[in-house]
FIDREN-970204 format. One record per residue (C-alpha): x, y, z; residue number from 1. Coordinates in steps of 0.05 Angstrom, whole numbers, plus 5000, padded with zeros to 4 digits. Each point is the difference from the previous one (the first is absolute). Layout:
BEGIN
R east north   up num
R    X     Y    Z NUM
...
END
This chain:
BEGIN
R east north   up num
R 8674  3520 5710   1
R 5026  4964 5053   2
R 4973  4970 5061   3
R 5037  5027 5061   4
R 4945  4983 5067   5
R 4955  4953 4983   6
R 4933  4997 5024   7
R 4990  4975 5065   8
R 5064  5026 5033   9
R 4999  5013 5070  10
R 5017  5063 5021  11
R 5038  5036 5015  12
R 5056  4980 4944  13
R 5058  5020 4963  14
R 5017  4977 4932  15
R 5061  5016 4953  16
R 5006  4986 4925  17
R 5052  5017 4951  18
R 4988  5037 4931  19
R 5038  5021 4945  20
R 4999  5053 4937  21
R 4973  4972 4941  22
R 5019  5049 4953  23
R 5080  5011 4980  24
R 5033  5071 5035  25
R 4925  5005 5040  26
R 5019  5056 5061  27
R 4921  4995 5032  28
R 4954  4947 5024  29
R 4921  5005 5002  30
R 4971  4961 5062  31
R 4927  4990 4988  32
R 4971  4961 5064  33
R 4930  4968 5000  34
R 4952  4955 5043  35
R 4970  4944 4968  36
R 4981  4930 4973  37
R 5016  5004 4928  38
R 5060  4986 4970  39
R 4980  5060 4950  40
R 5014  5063 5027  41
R 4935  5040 4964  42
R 4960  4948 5045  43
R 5029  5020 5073  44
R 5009  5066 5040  45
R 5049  5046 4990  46
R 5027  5023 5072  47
R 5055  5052 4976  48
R 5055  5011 4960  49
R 5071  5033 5006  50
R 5067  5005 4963  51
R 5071  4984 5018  52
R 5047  5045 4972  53
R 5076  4998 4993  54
R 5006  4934 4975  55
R 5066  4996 4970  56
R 5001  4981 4910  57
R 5017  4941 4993  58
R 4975  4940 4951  59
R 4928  4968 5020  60
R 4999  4959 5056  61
R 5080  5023 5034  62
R 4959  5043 5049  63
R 4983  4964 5060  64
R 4937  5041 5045  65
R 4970  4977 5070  66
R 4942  5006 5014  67
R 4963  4993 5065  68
R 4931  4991 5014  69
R 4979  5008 5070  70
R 4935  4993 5027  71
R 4989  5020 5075  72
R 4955  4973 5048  73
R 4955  5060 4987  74
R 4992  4978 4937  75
R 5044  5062 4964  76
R 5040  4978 4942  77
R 5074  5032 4993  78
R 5033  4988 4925  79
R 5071  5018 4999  80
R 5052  4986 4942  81
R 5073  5011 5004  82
R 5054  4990 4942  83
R 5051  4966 5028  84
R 5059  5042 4957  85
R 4976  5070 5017  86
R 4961  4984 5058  87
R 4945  5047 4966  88
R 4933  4980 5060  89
R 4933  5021 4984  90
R 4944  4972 5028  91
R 4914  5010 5007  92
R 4958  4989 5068  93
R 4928  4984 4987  94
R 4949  4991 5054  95
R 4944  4950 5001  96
R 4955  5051 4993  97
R 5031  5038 4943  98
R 4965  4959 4939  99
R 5010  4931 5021 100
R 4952  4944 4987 101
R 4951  4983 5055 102
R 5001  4921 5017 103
R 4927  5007 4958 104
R 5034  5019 4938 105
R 5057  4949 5014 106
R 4951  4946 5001 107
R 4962  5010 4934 108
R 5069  5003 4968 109
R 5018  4934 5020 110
R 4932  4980 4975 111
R 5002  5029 4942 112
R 5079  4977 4988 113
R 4976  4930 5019 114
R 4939  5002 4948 115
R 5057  5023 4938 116
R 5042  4942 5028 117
R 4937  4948 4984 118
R 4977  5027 4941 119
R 5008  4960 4936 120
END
């Protein structure tokens, strides 16, 4: 998992990251994007999920993908990836609404990620 927009972040924002394949001659990428505190993702909310296709074999790690997070002042979150070789662009639009933590659940996460943090 990595950490793309912290918590916290004003909106609106727009963050890019680059991945790679981590398996030799790998042609697809599954994007898995969540909401959360944890750094497990079993413990956070899984927002949605899409594949980019026509991502040219190669060993692991010669692909280079960019992806873009972008959150608008409405609060909508756009993921798009793009691999650079192919140009091969999918992407995923979820709105606040559509399964995303309320600042309630947000809270007792941090809570309970702070309590895990202090246990012995």
């Amino acid at each position: 998992m990595s950490v793309v927009i912290p918590r916290n972040t004003a909106i609106p924002v727009k963050k890019t990251k680059n991945f790679t394949t981590l398996f030799d001659n790998q042609v697809s990428v599954n994007f898995l994007v969540y909401e959360g505190e944890s750094a497990n993702t079993k413990d956070n909310n899984l927002l949605g999920k899409f594949v980019l296709t026509g991502v040219p074999p190669a060993p692991k790690g010669v692909a280079s993908i960019k992806v873009t997070f972008d959150i608008d002042t409405n609060g909508v979150l756009n993921v798009s990836a793009k691999e650079m070789t192919t140009g091969s662009i999918n992407n995923i639009s979820i709105s606040y609404k559509s399964g995303r933590l309320s600042k309630e659940e947000i809270e007792r996460m941090v809570k309970r990620g702070k309590r895990k943090r202090t246990a012995p």
